[in-house]
TIRODO-536615 format. One record per residue (C-alpha): residue number from 1; z, x, y. Coordinates in nm, 3 decimals. Layout:
   n      zz      xx      yy
 NUM       Z       X       Y
...
END
This chain:
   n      zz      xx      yy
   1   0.000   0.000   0.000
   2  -0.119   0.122   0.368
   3   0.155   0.252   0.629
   4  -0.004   0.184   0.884
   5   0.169  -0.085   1.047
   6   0.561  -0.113   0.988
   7   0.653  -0.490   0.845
   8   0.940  -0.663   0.735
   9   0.750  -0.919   0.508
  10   0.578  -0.607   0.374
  11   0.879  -0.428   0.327
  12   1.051  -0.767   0.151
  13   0.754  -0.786  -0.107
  14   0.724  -0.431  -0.181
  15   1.049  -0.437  -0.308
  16   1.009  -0.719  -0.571
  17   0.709  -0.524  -0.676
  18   0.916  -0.261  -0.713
  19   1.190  -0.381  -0.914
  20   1.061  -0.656  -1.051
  21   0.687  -0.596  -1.130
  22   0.684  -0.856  -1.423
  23   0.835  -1.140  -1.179
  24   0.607  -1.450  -1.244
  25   0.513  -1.562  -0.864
  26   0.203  -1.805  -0.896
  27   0.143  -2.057  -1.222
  28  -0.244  -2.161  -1.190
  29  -0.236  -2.442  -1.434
  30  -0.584  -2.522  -1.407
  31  -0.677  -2.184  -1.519
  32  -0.360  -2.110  -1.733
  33  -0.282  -1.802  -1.540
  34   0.038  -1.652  -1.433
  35   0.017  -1.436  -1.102
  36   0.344  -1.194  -1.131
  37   0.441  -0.976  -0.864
  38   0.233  -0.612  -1.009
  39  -0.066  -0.894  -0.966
  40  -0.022  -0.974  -0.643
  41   0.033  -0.664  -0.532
  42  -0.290  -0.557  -0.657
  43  -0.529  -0.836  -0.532
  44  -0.364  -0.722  -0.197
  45  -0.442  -0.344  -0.247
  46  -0.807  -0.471  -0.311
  47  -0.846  -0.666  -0.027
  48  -0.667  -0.392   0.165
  49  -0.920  -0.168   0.046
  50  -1.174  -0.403   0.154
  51  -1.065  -0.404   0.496
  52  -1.024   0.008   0.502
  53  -1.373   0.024   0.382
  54  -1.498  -0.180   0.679
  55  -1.327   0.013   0.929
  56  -1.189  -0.255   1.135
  57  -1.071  -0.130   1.495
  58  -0.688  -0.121   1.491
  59  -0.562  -0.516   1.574
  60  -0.876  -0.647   1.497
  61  -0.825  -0.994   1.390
  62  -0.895  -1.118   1.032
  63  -0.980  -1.492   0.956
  64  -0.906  -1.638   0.606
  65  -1.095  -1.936   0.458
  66  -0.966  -1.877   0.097
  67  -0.772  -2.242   0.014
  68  -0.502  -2.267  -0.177
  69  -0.579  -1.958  -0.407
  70  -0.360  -1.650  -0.446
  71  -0.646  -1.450  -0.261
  72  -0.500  -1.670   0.063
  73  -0.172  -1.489  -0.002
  74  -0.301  -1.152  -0.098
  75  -0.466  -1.141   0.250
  76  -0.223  -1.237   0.468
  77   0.022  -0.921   0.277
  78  -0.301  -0.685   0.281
  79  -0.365  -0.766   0.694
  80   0.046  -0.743   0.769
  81   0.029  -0.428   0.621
  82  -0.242  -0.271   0.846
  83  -0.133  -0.422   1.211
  84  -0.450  -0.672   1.140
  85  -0.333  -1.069   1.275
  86  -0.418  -1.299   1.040
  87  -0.616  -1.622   1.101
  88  -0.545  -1.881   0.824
  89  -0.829  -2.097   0.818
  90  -0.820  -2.482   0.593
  91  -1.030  -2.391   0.292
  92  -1.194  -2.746   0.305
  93  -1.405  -2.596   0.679
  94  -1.766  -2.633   0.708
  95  -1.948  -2.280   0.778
  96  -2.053  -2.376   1.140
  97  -1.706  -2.439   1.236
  98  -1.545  -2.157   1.059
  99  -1.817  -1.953   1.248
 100  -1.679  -2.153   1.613
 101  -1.328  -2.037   1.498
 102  -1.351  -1.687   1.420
 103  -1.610  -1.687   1.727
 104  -1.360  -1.804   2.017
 105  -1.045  -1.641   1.865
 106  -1.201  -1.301   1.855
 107  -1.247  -1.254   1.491
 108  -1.427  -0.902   1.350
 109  -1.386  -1.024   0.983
 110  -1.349  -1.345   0.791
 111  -1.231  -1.391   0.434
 112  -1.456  -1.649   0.241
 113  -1.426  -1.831  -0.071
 114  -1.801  -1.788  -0.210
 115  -2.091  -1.616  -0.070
 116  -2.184  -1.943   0.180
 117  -2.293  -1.755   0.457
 118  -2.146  -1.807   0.805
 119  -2.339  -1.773   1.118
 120  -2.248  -1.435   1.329
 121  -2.059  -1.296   1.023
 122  -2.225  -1.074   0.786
 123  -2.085  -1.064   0.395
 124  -2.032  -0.678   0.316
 125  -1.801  -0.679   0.015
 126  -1.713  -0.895  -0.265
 127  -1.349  -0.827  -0.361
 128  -1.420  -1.097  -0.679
 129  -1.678  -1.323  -0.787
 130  -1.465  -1.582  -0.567
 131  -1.391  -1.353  -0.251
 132  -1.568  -1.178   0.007
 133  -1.533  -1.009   0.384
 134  -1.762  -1.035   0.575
 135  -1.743  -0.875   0.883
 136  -1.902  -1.021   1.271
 137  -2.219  -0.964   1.415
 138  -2.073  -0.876   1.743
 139  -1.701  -0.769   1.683
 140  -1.455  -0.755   1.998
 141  -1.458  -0.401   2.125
 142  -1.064  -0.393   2.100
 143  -0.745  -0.551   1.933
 144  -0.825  -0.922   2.041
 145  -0.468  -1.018   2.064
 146  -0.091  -0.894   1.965
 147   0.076  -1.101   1.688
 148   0.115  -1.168   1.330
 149  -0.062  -1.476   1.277
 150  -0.259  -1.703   1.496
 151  -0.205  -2.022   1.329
 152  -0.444  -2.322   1.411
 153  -0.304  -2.638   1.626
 154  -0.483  -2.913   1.780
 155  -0.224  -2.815   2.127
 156  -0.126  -3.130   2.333
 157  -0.492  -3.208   2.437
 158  -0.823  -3.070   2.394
 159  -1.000  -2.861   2.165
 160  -0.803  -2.705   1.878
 161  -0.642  -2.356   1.964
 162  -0.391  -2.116   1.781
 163  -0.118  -2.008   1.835
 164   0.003  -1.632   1.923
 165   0.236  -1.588   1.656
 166   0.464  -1.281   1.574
 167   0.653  -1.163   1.277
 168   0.997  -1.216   1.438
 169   0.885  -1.630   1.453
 170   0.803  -1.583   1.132
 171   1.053  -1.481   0.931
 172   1.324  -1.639   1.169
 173   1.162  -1.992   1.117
 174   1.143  -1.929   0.734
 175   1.486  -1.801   0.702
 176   1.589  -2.115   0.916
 177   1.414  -2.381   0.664
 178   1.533  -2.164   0.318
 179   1.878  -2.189   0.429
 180   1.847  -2.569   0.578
 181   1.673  -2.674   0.232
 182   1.866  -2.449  -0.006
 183   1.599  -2.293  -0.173
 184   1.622  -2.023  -0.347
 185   1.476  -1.685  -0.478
 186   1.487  -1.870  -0.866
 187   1.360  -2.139  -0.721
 188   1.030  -2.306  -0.849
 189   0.800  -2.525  -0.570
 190   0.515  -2.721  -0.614
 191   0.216  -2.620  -0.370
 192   0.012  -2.967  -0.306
 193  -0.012  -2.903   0.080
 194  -0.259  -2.633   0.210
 195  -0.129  -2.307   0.250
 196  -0.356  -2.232   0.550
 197  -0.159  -2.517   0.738
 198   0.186  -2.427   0.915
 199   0.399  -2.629   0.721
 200   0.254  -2.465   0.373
 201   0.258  -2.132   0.524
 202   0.620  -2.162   0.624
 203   0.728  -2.321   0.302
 204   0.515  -2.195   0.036
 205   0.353  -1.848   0.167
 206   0.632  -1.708   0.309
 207   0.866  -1.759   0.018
 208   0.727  -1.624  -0.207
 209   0.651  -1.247  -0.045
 210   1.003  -1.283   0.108
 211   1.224  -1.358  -0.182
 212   0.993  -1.417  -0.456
 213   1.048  -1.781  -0.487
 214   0.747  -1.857  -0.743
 215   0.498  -2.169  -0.669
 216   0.278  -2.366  -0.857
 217  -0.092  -2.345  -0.718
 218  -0.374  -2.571  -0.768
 219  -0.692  -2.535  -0.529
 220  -0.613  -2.948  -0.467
 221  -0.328  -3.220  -0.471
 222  -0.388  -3.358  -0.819
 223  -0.139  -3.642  -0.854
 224  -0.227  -3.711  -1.226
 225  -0.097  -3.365  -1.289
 226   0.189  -3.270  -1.101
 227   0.450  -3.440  -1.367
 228   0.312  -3.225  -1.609
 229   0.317  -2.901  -1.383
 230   0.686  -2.948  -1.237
 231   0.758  -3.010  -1.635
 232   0.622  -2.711  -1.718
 233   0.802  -2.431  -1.482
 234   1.137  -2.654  -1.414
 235   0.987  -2.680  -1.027
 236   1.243  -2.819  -0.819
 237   1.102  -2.870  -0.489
 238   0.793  -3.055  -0.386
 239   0.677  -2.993   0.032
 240   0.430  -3.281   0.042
 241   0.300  -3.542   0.277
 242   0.364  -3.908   0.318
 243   0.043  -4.021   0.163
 244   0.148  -3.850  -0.160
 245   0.493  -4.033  -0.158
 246   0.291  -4.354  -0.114
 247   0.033  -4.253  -0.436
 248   0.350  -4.193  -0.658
 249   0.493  -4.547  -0.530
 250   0.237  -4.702  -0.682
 251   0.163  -4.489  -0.949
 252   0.457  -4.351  -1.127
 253   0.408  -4.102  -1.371
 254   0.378  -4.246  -1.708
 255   0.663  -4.007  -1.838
 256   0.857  -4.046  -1.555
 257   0.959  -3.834  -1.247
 258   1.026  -3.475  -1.356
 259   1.408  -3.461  -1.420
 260   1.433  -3.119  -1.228
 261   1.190  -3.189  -0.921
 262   1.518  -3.337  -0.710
 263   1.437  -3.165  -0.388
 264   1.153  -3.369  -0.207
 265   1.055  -3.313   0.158
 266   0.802  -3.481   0.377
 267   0.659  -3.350   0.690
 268   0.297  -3.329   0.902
 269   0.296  -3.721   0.972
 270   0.520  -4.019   1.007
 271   0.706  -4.094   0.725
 272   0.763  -4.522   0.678
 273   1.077  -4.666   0.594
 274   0.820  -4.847   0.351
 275   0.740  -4.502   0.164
 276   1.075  -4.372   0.158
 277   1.259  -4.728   0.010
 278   0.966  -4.735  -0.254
 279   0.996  -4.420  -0.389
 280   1.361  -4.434  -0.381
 281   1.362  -4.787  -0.577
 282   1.138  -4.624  -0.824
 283   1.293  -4.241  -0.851
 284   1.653  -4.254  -0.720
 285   1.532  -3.944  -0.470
 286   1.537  -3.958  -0.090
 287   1.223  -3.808   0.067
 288   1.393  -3.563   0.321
 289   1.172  -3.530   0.617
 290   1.141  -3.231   0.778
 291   1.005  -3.204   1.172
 292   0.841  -2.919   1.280
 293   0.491  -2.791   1.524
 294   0.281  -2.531   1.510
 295   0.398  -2.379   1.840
 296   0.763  -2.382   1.730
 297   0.798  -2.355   1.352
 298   1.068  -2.607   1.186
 299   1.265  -2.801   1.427
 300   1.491  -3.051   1.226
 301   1.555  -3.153   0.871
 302   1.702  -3.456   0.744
 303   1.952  -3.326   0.494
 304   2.166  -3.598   0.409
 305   2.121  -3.853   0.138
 306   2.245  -4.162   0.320
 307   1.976  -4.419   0.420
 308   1.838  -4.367   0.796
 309   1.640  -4.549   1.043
 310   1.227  -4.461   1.033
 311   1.155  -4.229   1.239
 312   1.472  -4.021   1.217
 313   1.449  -3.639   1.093
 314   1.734  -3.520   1.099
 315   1.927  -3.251   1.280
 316   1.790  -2.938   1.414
 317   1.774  -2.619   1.231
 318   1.966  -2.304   1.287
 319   1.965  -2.162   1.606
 320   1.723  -2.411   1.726
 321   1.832  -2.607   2.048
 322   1.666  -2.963   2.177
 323   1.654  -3.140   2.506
 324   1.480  -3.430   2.604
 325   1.273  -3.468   2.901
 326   1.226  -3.806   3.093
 327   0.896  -3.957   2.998
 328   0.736  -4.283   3.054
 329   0.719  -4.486   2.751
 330   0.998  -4.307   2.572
 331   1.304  -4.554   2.440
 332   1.626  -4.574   2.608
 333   1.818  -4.288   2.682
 334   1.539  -4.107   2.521
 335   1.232  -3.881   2.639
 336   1.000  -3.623   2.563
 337   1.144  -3.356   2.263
 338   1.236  -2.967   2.439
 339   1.218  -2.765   2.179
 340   1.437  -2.404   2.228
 341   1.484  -2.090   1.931
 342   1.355  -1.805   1.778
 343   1.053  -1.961   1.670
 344   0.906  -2.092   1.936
 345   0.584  -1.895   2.036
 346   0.497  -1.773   2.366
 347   0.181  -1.932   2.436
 348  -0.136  -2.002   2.246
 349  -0.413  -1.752   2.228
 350  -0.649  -1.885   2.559
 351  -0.367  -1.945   2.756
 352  -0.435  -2.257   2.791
 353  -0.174  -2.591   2.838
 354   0.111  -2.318   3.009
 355   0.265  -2.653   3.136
 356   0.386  -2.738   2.781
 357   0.562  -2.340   2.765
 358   0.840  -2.407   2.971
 359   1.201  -2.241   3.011
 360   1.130  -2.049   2.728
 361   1.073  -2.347   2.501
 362   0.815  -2.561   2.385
 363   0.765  -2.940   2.532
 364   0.610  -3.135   2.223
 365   0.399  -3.388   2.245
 366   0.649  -3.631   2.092
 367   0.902  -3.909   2.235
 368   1.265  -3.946   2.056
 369   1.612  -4.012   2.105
 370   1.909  -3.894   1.925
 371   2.136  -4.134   1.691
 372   2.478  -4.140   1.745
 373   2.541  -3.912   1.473
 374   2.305  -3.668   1.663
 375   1.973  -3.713   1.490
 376   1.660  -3.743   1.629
 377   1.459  -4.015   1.611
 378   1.133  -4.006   1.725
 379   0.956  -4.335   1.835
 380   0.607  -4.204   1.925
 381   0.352  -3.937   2.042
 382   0.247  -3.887   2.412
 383  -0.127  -3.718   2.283
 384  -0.371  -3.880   2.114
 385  -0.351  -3.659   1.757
 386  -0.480  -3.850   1.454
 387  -0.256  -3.768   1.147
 388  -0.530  -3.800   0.841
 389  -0.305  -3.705   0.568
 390  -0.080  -3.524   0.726
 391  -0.357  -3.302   0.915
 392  -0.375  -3.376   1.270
 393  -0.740  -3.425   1.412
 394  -0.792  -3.411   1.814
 395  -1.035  -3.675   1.781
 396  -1.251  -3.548   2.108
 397  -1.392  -3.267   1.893
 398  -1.508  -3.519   1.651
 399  -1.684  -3.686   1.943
 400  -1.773  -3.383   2.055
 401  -1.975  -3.288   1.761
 402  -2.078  -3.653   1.710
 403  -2.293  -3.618   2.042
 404  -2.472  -3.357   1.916
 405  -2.690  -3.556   1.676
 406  -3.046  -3.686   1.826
 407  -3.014  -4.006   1.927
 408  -2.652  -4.070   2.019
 409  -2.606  -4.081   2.405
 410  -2.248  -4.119   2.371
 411  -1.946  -4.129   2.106
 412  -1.564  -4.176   2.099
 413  -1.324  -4.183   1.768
 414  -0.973  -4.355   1.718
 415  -0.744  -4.349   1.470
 416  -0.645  -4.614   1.291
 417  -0.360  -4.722   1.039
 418  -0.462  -4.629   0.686
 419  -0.210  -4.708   0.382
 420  -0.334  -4.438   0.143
 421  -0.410  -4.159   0.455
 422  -0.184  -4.272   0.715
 423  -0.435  -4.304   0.941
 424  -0.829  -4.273   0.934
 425  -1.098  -4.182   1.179
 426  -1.335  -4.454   1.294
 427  -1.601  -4.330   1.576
 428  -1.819  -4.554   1.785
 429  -2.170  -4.482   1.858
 430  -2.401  -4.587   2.100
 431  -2.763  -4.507   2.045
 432  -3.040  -4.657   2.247
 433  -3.310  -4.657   2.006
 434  -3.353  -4.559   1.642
 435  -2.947  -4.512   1.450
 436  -2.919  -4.220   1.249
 437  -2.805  -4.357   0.913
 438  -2.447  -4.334   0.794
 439  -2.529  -4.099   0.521
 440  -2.735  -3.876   0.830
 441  -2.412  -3.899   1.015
 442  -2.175  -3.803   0.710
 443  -2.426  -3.489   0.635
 444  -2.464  -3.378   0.976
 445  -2.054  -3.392   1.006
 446  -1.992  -3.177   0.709
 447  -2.211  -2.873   0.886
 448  -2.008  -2.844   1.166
 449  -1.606  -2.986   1.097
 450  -1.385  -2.989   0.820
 451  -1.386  -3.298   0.537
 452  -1.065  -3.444   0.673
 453  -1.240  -3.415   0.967
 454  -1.542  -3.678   0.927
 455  -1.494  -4.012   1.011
 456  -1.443  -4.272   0.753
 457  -1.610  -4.629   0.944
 458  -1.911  -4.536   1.195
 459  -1.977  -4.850   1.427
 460  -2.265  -4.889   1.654
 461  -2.190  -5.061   2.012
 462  -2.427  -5.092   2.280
 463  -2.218  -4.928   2.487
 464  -1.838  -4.792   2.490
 465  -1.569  -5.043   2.610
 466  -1.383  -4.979   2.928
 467  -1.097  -5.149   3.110
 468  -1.108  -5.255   3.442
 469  -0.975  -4.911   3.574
 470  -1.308  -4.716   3.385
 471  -1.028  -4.616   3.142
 472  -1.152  -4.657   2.769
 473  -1.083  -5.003   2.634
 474  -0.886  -4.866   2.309
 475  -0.766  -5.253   2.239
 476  -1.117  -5.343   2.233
 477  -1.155  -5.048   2.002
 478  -0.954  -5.110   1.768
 479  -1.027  -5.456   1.725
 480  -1.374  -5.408   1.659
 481  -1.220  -5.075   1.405
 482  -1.001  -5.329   1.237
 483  -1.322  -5.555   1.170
 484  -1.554  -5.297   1.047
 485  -1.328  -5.159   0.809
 486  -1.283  -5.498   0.658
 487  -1.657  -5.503   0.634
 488  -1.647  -5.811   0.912
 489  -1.861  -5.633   1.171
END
């Protein structure tokens, strides 16, 4: 391993590999692999050798598009031992936009899945049938920025942006949630969320290089097999999503929930009090939800057993401090959520939205109030985020990308209430002469944004709504969203 830049996740996972070389880390069921610590240390000394090879300028920064495989983890551990930031990227991103990315965050390498080529980026080594660098085009002509990990957020408003994230944040927001949560080094968790997402980074990545707290990996959330995969390792904790709670509601395992999996947690979107009394009626577990951004790392957990009101998540972690900030629309003796710690980044890469950096904390986009038992509650979001199972969308860069295609002279997209997803994106067209089919739509959406990204229900108007102030008519919006997705319109 390189000594080129001093770590203390490096420094953490060297020393498993060291004393523990035969430590199983990652179970790939749908391979029937076990990953143990001398293996992971290896695929990282490849991909490290990879990046030597290419001769990266110090600081240059390195985007990952790997999924949830091992290679994901391998490459963060191979670019935090060489000074290189890391850019997790969601496996499940079309080429174009995984091009925009690495593009406007001043990328000089990517790490791909499969040999799909990406515009700007050339592919110069395979590390394994499955993995490859390739390296830009037009590389920055210095280090790009100074941090850890840029992690991808959709902000407060506009386009999505990351995050300047250093190692400190890091391992004091993972240290936070391991000690709030009570997992362990012998621990066993069940990876179903992606890995290049915060939460999954925090709570599955991190873990497992810091204290070698094994997971079990599968490239997808594959609800007919998790039973059989907790089952198999013991795995105690599942990090999942609401719409996952809601799928095992409705579909219990025929054998039953796995006796050991007793810790569950539920974070990235609103968690009903629907969801949680279901799967409590059919499990006799508590979903625990756990609050957290991008810009500040975990922020509360719900610990307790006891039954709460929705929207409540708990207290806040350690050494993480919360104020609330008078905001209209927020309930009584409520406001806008200050968030204060550790974790809490300075500012995202561009600079941009310094208004929401303030006193050394982070001003969230959501509204809350706390219980008298001093919980939070939240009660709503001041930006206009769609939560599509449990990954937020900034629906302007859908529209964005949506008025692109010949033929549409303008677009918006809304979210709206989905039972299985949460929500779902719906965007509304207007196209004065020939309509681009759906299928034509669907297609050209998958070159440029992510899967989760592509809107469900397309809808043709003659022209978009507006209120009497030139405002967008969302009302009128999602009336006519509500009718279309019932097949009325």
């Amino acid at each position: 391993m390189s000594d080129t830049a001093r770590s203390s996740i490096v420094d953490a996972f060297r020393r498993i590999a060291r004393d523990q070389p035969a430590r199983p880390l990652i179970y790939l069921p749908a391979a029937g692999r076990v990953l143990r610590a001398s293996d992971l240390a290896a695929l990282a000394a490849a991909i490290g050798a990879a990046l030597d090879a290419a001769r990266l300028a110090p600081g240059s920064v390195v985007g990952a598009a790997l999924g949830n495989r091992p290679a994901a983890i391998a490459a963060f551990l191979a670019c935090a031992e060489r000074g290189h930031p890391f850019l997790p990227i969601d496996g499940g991103t079309a080429a174009e936009e995984i091009a925009h990315i690495g593009v406007r965050l001043g990328a000089s390498a990517l790490m791909l899945m499969t040999a799909q080529p990406v515009p700007g980026f050339q592919t110069v080594h395979r590390i394994d049938p499955d993995v490859a660098l390739a390296i830009a085009d037009d590389p920055p002509a210095g280090p790009a920025h100074k941090a850890s990990v840029l992690k991808l957020t959709s902000g407060t408003t506009g386009m999505p942006r990351a995050t300047l994230t250093s190692e400190e944040s890091l391992l004091s927001d993972t240290r936070a949630l391991l000690g709030a949560m009570g997992i362990g080094a012998d621990d066993f968790q069940i990876a179903a969320i992606p890995l290049s997402h915060a939460y999954g980074f925090g709570n599955l990545l991190l873990p497992v290089l810091l204290q070698g707290t094994a997971i079990v990996l599968r490239e997808a959330f594959v609800p007919q097999r998790l039973s059989d995969d907790a089952r198999a390792v013991g795995a105690r904790v599942f990090p999942g999503v609401p719409f996952m709670f809601d799928f095992f509601g409705e579909h219990p395992p025929p054998d039953g929930w796995p006796p050991t999996l007793t810790t569950v947690l539920s974070a990235g979107a609103r968690l009903t009090r629907t969801t949680v009394d279901r799967f409590r009626d059919a499990f006799g577990l508590k979903i625990h939800s756990f609050y957290g951004t991008t810009e500040t790392g975990g922020i509360c957990y719900d610990a307790g057993d006891d039954v709460v009101t929705e929207g409540t998540v708990g207290r806040p972690l350690d050494r993480v401090s919360l104020s609330l900030v008078s905001h209209e629309g927020a309930p009584p003796g409520g406001g806008r959520v200050l968030v204060r710690g550790p974790s809490v980044v300075a500012s995202y890469v561009d600079g941009a939205d310094p208004d929401v950096f303030v006193d050394g904390g982070f001003l969230t986009g959501d509204l809350g109030a706390f219980d008298s038992d001093g919980r939070l509650v939240l009660s709503g979001r001041v930006s206009p985020f769609v939560n599509v199972a449990g990954r937020k969308v900034q629906p302007g860069e859908v529209a964005h990308v949506l008025r692109e295609i010949e033929g549409i002279a303008d677009a918006t997209v809304i979210g709206i209430a989905d039972e299985r997803r949460g929500e779902q994106l719906v965007a509304f067209l207007v196209a004065p002469a020939a309509r681009p089919s759906v299928m034509e739509l669907r297609q050209f959406c998958a070159t440029r944004l992510a899967s989760f990204k592509i809107p469900r229900v397309f809808v043709f108007l003659d022209e978009i709504p507006l209120t009497s102030r030139g405002k967008i008519d969302r009302a009128a919006l999602e009336s006519s969203a509500r009718l279309a997705s019932t097949g009325m319109l």
